[in-house]
C-alpha positions in Angstrom: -18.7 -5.6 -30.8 -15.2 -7.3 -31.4 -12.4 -7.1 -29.3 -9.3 -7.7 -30.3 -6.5 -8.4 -27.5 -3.4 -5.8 -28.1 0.0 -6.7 -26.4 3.5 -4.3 -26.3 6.5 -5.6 -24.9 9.3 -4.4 -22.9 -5.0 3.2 25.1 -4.1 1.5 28.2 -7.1 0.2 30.1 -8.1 -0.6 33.8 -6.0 -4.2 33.5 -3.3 -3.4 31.8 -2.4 0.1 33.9 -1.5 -2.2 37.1 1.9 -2.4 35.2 2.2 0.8 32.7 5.3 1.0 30.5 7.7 4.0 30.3 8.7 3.7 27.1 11.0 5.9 24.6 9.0 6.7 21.9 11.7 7.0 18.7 12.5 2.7 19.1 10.0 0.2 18.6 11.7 -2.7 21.0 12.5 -0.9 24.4 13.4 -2.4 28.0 10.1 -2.0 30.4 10.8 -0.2 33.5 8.2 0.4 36.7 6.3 2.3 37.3 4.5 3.4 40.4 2.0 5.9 38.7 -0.5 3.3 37.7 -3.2 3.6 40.0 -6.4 4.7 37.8 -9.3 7.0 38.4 -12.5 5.2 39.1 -14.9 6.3 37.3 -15.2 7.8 34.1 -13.2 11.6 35.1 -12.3 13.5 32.2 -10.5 16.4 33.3 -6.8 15.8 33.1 -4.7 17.9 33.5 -2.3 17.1 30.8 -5.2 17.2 27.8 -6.7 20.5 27.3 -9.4 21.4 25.3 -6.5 22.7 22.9 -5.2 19.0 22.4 -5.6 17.4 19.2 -7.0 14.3 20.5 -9.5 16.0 23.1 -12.3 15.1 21.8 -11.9 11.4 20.8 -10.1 11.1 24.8 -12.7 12.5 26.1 -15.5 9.9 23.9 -13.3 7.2 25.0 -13.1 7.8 28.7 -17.2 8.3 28.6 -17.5 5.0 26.8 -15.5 3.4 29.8 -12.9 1.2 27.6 -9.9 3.6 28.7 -9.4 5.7 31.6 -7.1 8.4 33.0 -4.3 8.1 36.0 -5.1 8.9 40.0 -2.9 11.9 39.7 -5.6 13.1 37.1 -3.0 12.8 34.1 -4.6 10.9 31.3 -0.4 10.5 29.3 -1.5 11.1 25.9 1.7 10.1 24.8 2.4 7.3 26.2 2.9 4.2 24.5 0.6 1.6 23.7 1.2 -2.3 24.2 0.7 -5.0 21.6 -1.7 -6.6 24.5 -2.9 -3.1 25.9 -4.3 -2.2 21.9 -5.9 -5.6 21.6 -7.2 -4.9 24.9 -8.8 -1.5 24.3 -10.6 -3.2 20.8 -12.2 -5.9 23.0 -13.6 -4.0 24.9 -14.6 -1.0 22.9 -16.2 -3.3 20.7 -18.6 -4.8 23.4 -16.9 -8.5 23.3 -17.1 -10.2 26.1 -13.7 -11.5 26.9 -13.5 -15.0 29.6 -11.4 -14.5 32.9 -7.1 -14.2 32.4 -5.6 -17.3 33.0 -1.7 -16.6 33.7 -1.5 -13.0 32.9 -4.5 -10.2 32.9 -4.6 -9.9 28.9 -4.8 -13.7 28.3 -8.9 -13.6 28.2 -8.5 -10.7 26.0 -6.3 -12.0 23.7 -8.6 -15.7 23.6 -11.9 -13.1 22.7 -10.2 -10.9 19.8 -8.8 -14.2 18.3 -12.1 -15.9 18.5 -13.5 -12.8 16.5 -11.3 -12.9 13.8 -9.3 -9.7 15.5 -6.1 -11.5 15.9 -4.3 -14.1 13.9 -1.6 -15.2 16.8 0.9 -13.5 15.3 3.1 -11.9 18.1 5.1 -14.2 20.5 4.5 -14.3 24.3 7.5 -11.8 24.9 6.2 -9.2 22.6 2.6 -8.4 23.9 4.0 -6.3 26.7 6.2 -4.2 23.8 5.3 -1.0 22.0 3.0 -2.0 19.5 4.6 -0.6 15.7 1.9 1.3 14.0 1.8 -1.2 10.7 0.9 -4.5 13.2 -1.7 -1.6 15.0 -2.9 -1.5 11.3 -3.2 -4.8 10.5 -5.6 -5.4 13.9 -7.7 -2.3 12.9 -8.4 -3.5 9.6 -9.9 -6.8 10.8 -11.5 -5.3 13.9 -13.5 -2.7 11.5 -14.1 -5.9 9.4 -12.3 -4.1 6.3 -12.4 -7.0 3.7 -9.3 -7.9 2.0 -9.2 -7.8 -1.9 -9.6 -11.5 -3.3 -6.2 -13.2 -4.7 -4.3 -10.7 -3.2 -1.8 -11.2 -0.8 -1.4 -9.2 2.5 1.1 -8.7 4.6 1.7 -5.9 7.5 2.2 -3.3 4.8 -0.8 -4.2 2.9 -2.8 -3.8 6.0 -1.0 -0.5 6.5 -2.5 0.3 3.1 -6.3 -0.8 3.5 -6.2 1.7 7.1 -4.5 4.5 5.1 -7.5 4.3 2.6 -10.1 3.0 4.6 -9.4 6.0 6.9 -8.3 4.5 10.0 -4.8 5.7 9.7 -3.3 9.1 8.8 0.1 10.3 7.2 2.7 11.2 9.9 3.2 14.2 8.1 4.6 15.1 4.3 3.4 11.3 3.1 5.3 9.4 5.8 3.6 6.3 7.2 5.9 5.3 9.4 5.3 1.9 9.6 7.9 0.6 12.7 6.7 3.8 14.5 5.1 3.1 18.1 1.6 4.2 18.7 1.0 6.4 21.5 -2.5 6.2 24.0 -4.1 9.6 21.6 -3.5 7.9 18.5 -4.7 4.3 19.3 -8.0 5.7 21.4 -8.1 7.7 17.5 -7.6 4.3 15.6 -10.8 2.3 17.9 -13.1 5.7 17.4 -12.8 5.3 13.7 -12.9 1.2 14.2 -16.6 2.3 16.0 -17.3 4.7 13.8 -16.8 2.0 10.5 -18.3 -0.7 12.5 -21.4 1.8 12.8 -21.9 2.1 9.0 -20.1 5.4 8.6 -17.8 6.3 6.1 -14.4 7.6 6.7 -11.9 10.2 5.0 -8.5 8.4 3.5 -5.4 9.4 4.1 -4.0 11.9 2.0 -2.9 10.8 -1.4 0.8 10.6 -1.0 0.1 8.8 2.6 -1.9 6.3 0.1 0.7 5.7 -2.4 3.9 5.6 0.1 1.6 2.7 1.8 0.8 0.9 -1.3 4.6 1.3 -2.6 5.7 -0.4 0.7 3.2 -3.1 0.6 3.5 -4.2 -3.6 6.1 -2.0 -5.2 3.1 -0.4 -7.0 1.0 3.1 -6.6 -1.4 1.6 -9.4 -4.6 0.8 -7.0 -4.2 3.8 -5.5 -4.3 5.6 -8.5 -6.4 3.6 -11.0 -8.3 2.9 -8.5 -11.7 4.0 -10.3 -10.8 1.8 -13.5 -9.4 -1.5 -11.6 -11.8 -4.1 -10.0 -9.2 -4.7 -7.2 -11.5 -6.6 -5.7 -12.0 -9.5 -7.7 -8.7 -9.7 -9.8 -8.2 -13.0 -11.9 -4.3 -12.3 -9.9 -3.7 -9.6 -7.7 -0.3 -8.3 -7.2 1.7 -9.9 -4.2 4.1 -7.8 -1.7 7.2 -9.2 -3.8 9.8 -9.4 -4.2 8.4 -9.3 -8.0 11.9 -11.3 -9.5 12.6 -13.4 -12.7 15.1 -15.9 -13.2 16.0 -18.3 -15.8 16.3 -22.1 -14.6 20.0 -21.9 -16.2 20.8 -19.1 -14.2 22.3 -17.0 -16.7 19.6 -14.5 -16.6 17.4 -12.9 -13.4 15.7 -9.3 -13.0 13.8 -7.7 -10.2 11.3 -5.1 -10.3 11.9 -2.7 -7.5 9.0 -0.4 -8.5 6.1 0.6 -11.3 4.8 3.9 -11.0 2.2 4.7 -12.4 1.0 8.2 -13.3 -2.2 10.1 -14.4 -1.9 12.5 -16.9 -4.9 13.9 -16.9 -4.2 14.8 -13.0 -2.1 17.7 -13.4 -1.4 17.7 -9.6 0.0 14.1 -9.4 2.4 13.3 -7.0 4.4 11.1 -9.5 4.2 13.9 -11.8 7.7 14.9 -11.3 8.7 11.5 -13.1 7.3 12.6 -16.3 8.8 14.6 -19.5 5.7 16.0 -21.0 8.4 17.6 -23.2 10.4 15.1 -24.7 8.5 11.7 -24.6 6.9 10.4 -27.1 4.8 6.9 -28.0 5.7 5.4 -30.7 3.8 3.4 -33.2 4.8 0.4 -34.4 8.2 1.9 -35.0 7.1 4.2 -37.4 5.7 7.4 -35.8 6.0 9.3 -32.8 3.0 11.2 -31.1 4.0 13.8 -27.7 2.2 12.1 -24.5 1.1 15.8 -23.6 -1.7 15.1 -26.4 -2.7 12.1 -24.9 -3.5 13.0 -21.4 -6.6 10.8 -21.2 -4.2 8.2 -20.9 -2.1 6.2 -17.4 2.0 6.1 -18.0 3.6 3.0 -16.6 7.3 3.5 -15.5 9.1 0.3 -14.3 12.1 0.9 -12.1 13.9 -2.6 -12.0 17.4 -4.0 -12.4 18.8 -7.1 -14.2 22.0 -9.0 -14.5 22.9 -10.9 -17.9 25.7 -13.6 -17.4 26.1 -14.4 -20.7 24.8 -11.7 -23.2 25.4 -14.2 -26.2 21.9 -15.9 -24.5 20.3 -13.2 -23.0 20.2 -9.5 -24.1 20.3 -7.0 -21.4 17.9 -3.6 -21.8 19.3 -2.3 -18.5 16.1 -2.8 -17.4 13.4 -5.8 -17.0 11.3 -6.1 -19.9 8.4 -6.5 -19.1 4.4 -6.9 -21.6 1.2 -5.1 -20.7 -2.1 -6.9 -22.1 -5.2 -5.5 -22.4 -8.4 -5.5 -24.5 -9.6 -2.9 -26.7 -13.3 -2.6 -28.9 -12.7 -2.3 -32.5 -9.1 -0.9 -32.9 -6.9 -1.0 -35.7 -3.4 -1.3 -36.6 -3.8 1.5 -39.0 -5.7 4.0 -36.5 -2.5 3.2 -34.3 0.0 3.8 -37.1 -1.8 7.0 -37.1 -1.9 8.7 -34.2 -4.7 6.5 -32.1 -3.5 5.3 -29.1 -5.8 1.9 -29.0 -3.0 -0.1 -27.8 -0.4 0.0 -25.2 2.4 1.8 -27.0 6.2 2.0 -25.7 7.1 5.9 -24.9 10.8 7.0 -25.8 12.4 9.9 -25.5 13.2 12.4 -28.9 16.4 13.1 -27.4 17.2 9.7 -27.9 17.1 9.6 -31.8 19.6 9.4 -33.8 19.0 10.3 -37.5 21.8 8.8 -39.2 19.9 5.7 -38.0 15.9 7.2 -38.4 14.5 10.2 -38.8 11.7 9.5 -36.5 12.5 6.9 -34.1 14.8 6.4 -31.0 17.7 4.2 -30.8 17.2 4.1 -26.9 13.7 1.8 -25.3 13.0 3.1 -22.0 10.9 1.0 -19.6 7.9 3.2 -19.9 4.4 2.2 -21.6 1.2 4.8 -21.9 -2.1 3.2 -22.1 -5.3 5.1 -23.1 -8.4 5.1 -20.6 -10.4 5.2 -23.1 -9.8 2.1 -24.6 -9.6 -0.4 -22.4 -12.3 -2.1 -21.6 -11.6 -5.8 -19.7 -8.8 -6.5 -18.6 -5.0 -5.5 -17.9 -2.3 -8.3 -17.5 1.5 -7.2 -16.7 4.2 -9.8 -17.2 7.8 -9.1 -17.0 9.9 -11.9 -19.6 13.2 -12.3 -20.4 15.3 -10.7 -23.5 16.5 -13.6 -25.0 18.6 -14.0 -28.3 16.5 -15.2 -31.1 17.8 -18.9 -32.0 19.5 -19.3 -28.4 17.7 -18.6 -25.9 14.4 -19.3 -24.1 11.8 -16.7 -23.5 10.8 -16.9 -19.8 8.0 -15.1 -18.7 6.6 -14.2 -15.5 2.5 -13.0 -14.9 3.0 -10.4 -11.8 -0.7 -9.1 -12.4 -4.2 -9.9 -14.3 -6.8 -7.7 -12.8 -10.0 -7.1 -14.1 -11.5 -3.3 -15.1 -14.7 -2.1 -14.0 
């Protein structure tokens, strides 16, 4: 079978409760005040007064308690909503996880801290002052994911956000509500005795529920400027891309200065998925792909088919060098079996085409095709079959300038 490569441009535990924090829950860096509250329960009590049976959390408070790596107050509170420590989290991992942590040194959390490093838990990433802090929920994240031994996509890079992403799909986070992730927002003692059940429960072979879908994509947006493995996730081998996409920023500029762009996001869209959350992006009406300049075809009759939209913004110095779209140009690449130029002249979409807008044509200029380019690409699921590379380059004047090009993705399809 011949393939020919197409192109287009354009928690607190018994330890850490001899000091509990009072903190405000809307900030993230908040003053500690005493407390003299702190005494806990001995023994593993699990009627408080402040969790009924009612409680969201009940259940997984009432596991935790029984499994002895949390425990309630001596005035038979348990403080659901109280926050959760940077050290107080790491704490409650240890030693739901069975690890046998050496005796504190200076502080009580020190052994802790030395046991969920040596297991790969913790990368030494918060300062001394900070372990007594709310922790935010993205850096709570970011510890979940390596204490449920998550693995990480290969040449892809992670950061906080892209932790955030791999709990929200993994299922060890949820939405906040209406998509929100709210990464900076502090973790109370319900939600991170939540987050180490569903560390157990992935450490114990099962498989968990994701987040929601828009949770997902809000995640991934934060963490690459992208909703694409989220949503192609069944056509994309995320996991071993020849060049995964990295948190950003995604920018291009030309060594003479004159020209630089930025992607700020690509969206990318099903349309076969009639309930899409990007869908509101999309003109099923009025866009059309065109090809080769010579034909337009609706998008509505190609649902079988992913739409790229780049959102991005570009300065042009000196336009007698560099042209300027109003948008970064940018080339998808990908292989297709057997496809010809004529099949896409007419009306087979076996190549990434360019979509534009029939209310962009001007007819004393052609009949068929639009004056106006649009950053938006369609690409067929049905033909690809290897690959898809995504490069951003520079609109350069024929004769003048220098094309610059910059790969932000080449990721290999299942």
């Amino acid at each position: 079978m011949n393939k020919i490569i197409t192109a287009i441009s354009t928690a607190l535990i018994t330890l850490s409760m001899l000091s509990p924090s009072a903190l405000a829950m809307e900030k993230v860096e908040i003053e500690e005040t005493s407390s003299n509250d702190g005494t806990l329960i001995v023994g593993k009590d699990t009627n408080f007064i402040d969790v009924s049976s009612s409680h969201w959390a009940y259940s997984v408070i009432q596991s935790a308690v029984k499994k002895g790596y949390v425990e309630g107050y001596a005035d038979s509170t348990f403080k659901p909503d109280r926050s959760v420590s940077r050290a107080e989290f790491i704490t409650m991992a240890v030693r739901a996880l069975g690890i046998e942590a050496p005796e504190q040194n200076k502080v009580w959390y020190d052994g802790f801290i030395k046991a969920a490093t040596d297991a790969g838990i913790y990368e030494n990433q918060f300062t001394e002052a900070q372990y007594s802090k709310a922790i935010p929920r993205e850096q709570m994240a970011r510890l979940a994911v390596k204490a449920a031994g998550i693995k990480l996509y290969k040449r892809t890079e992670f950061n906080d956000a892209g932790y955030m992403y791999l709990a929200t799909k993994n299922g060890l986070v949820n939405g906040m509500g209406n998509g929100r992730v709210a990464p900076e927002g502090l973790t109370t003692r319900a939600q991170a005795i939540s987050v180490i059940e569903r560390i157990l429960a992935i450490k114990n072979g099962q498989q968990l529920t994701p987040a929601d879908q828009l949770t997902q994509e809000n995640a991934e947006f934060a963490w690459h400027h992208t909703n694409m493995y989220t949503v192609m996730g069944d056509y994309l081998d995320v996991e071993n891309p020849r060049r995964g996409l990295s948190p950003g920023p995604h920018k291009l500029e030309t060594k003479d200065g004159l020209y630089s762009g930025e992607m700020h996001k690509l969206i990318v869209v099903d349309l076969e998925d009639n309930k899409a959350i990007q869908r509101y992006n999309v003109d099923l009406e009025n866009w059309r792909w065109n090809a080769a300049d010579k034909a337009n075809y609706s998008i509505k009759d190609y649902r079988n088919s992913f739409l790229f939209i780049l959102e991005s913004s570009t300065v042009s110095v000196d336009r007698t060098k560099y042209g300027d779209f109003g948008y970064l140009p940018y080339n998808v690449f990908t292989s297709y079996e057997d496809n010809t130029f004529q099949e896409y002249v007419d009306g087979q979409l076996n190549s990434p085409s360019h979509v534009l807008d029939k209310r962009d044509i001007k007819k004393e200029f052609s009949p068929t095709v639009p004056t106006i380019r649009r950053p938006i690409f369609i690409v067929s699921k049905e033909y690809m079959s290897d690959y898809l590379w995504i490069e951003f380059y520079t609109p350069a004047i024929p004769g003048v300038g220098q094309y610059q090009r910059e790969m932000i993705l080449h990721i290999n399809l299942r």
